[in-house]
N, C-alpha and C positions, 0 to 999 in steps of 0.2 A: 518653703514657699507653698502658699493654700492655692488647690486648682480647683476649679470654676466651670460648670457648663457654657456659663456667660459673666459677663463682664459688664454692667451698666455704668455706662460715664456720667453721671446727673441725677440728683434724688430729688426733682420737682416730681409737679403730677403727672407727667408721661414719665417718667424715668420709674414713677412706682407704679402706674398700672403697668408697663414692660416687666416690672417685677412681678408683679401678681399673675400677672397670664404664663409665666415662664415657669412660677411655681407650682398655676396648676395641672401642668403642663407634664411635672416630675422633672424638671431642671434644674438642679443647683445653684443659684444665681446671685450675684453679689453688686450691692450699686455704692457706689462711689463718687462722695461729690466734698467742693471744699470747702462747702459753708456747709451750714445747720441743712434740715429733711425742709423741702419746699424753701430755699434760700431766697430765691427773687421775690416770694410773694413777703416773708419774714421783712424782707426791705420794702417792700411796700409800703406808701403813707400810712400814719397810723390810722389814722381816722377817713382811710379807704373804703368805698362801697363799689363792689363788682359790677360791670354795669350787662350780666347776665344772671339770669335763676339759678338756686340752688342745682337743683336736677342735671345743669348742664356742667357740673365741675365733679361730678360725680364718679369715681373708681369703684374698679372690684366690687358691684353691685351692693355695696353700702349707701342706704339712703343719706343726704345730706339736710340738716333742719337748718330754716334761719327763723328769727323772730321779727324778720320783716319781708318782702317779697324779693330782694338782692342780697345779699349776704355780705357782711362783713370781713376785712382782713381778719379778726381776732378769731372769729367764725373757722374760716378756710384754713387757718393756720391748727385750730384746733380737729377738724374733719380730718385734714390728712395724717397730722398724729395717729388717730386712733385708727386710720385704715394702717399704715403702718405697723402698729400695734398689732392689727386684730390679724394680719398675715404675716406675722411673725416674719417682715424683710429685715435682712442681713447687710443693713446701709453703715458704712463707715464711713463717720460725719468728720470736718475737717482734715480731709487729706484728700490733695491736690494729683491727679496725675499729670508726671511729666512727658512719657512717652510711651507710646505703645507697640514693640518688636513682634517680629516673628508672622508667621501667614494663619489663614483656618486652617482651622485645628489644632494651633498652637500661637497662641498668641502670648506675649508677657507682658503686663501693664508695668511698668514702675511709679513708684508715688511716693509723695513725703507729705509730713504733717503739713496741715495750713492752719494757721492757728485764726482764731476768731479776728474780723477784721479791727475791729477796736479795741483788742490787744495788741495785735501784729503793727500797729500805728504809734503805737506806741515799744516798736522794739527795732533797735538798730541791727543786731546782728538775728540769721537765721541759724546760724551753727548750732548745731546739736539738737533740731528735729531728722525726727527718723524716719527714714525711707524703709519702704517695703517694695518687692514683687511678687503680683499674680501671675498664673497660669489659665485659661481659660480658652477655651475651646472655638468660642463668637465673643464678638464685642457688639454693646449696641450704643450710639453716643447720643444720648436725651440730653445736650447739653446748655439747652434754650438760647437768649438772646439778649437779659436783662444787665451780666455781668459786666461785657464793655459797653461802656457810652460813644457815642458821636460825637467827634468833637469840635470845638469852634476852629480852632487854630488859626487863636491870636497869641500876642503877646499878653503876657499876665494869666493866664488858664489857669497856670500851673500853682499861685495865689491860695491861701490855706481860705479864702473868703468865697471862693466859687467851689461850687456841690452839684453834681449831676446826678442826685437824688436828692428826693425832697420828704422830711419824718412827719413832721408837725411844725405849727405854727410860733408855738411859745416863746421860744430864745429868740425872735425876731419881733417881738414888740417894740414898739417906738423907733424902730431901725429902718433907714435908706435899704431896700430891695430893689432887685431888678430880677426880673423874669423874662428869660429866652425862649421861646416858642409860639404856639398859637394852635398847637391841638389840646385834648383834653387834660394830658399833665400839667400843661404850663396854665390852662385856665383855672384846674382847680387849685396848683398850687399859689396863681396870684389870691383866687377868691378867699383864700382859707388866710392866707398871709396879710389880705386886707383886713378883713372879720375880724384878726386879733391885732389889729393895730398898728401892725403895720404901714410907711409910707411906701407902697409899691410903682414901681415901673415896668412897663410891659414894653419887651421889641418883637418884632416879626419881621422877617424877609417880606413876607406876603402883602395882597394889599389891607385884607381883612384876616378875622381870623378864623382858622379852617372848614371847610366845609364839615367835616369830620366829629367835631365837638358834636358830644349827644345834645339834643334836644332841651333836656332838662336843665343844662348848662348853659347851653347858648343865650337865653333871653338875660339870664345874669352876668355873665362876664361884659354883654352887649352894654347894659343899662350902668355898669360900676363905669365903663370907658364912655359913655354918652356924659355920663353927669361930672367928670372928672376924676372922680374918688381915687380911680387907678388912671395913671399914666401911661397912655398908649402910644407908641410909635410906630407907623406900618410901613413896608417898604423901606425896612431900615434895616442895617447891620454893626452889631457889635466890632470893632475895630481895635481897641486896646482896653486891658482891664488893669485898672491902677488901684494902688491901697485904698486910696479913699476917693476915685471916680471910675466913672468908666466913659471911654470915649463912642461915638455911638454916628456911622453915617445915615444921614436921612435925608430925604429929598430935597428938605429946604438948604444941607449943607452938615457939616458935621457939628455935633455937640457934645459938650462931656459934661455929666448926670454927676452929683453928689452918690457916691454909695458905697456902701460898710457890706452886706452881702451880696452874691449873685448865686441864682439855680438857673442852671443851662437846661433847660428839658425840651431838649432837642432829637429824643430818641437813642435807639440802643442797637447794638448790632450782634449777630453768631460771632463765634470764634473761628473767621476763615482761617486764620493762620494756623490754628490747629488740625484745621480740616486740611490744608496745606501740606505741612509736613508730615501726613500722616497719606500721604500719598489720594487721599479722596480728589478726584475729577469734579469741576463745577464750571458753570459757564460764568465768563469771563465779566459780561457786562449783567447779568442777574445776580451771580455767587449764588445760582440755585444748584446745589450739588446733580451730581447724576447719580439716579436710583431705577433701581427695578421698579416700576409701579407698584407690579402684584407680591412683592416681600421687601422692599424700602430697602433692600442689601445695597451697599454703595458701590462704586468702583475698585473700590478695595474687596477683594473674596472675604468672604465672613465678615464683616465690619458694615453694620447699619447703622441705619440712620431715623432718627424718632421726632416728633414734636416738631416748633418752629426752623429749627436749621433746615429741612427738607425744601423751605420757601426760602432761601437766600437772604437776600435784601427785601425781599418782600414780606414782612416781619406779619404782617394787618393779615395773611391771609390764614395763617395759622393761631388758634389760641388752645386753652385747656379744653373747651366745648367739644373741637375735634380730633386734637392729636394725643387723646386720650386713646381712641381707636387704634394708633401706629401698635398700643401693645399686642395687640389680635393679632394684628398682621404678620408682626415681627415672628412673633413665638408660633404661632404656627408655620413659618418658614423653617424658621431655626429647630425645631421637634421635629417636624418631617426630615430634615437634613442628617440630624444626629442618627434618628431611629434609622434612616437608612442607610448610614455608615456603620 
């Protein structure tokens, strides 16, 4: 069993500046996650553009270049590689942990492979991936927010034709879509969905769609639903999803919509349940965990907390811009602690 100063739950951008600050620190530190290094942003649309500056996604005082004033997924996907790289972190990619025993100062992680998700979907049985256990002195759980979705919870969800991510637009040429939401996911994934040909439908709970959508956005999704091109229903709710319709309550009364796909982008949530059974304290109607302010340490002794999980449900108020910073915090809690044990 390999033992560990620390323990990172998560190889996004906070999970590897925790790393970085921990190594400069002289910690031995090991991160842990069960997708690929930066997973959520890897799922990200392909043809995504950040809607912040280089500078602000920036770790481990590695400058970041784009060749346009926002940066691209391929971009950010490629920056964190080579920070990775260039501080030689010790990320072991696809494996999952399942639980975490024991108090500070001794903590054991257990873990088993997670294989790639678009292998794993293609595989009925998991027998015969391998589990392992660490030793590790802290834990710190950078474990973002992008992995479960929010869900409708209707009938039909569960439908191999609904996607609560959205890649590209191509395999949905000439095809009935429907699009749930009314923040920026769902408006760029209808705009990009219409562009290639798609027949799109758009619902929202709301009456309009979100105050939220940046600027640059809003005049276009406004003007595709003003002229018809996309089909808007506001004040409306998805109610059942069927092979080839989906039923749909709206004001004037219910209707069911021809449709071959659906994306829910409706949003995404932390892993309370994890934080749960891992004895972490949160409050009940936020799920904004309880933390020390001045070392983000949770209710749990030695067990932090890093990046968007800190904000609960309030997902909007944490991004990479500032929970890049939790690494600071963190490692210097956790360095003062050790050196003075």
């Amino acid at each position: 069993m390999e033992s560990f100063d620390v323990l990172i739950v998560g190889a996004g951008p906070t999970g590897l500046a925790c790393g970085i600050e921990c190594k400069r620190r002289g910690l031995k530190a090991v991160l842990i996650d069960k997708g690929c290094v930066v997973n959520s942003l890897y799922n990200y649309p392909t043809n995504m553009v950040f809607f912040t500056t280089p500078e602000l996604l920036e770790i481990g005082d590695i400058p970041m270049t784009s060749l346009n004033e926002k940066p691209v997924r391929a971009e950010a996907l490629k920056y964190y590689r080579r920070v990775a790289a260039h501080y030689d972190l010790d990320i072991r990619q696809y494996e999952r942990v399942l639980r975490i025993d024991g108090e500070d100062g001794a903590f054991v992680a257990q873990t088993r492979d997670a294989l790639p998700h678009d292998v794993l979907s293609h595989v009925e049985e998991k027998a015969g991936l391998e589990t392992r256990e660490y030793r590790a002195k802290k834990v710190i759980l950078a474990t973002g927010y992008y992995d479960i979705p929010n869900k409708l919870n209707v009938p039909g969800e569960d439908l191999d034709k609904v996607s609560h991510y959205y890649r590209e637009p191509h395999p949905y040429f000439g095809h009935d879509v429907l699009v749930i939401g009314g923040k920026n996911s769902a408006a760029l994934t209808a705009l990009e969905l219409w562009q290639t040909g798609a027949r799109v439908t758009l619902v929202h709970r709301a009456e309009t769609m979100s105050k939220s959508v940046k600027y640059w956005i809003r005049p276009n999704i406004d003007n595709r639903i003003k002229a018809g091109e996309i089909t808007a229903h506001f004040s409306s709710q998805v109610v059942e999803i069927r092979r080839d319709s989906v039923r749909v309550a709206t004001p004037a009364g219910e209707i069911e919509v021809k449709n071959e796909f659906v994306f829910a982008m409706i949003g995404y949530r932390p892993d309370f349940e994890f934080l749960h059974a891992h004895g972490i304290a949160y409050n009940n109607a936020t799920r904004r965990p309880v933390t020390n302010t001045e070392t983000l340490e949770s209710s749990r002794k030695g067990m932090y907390l890093a990046g968007v999980i800190v904000a609960g449900v309030h997902t909007n108020e944490i991004f990479i811009e500032n929970g890049r910073f939790h690494g600071v915090t963190i490692a210097n809690a956790i360095a003062a602690a050790l050196h003075t044990n």
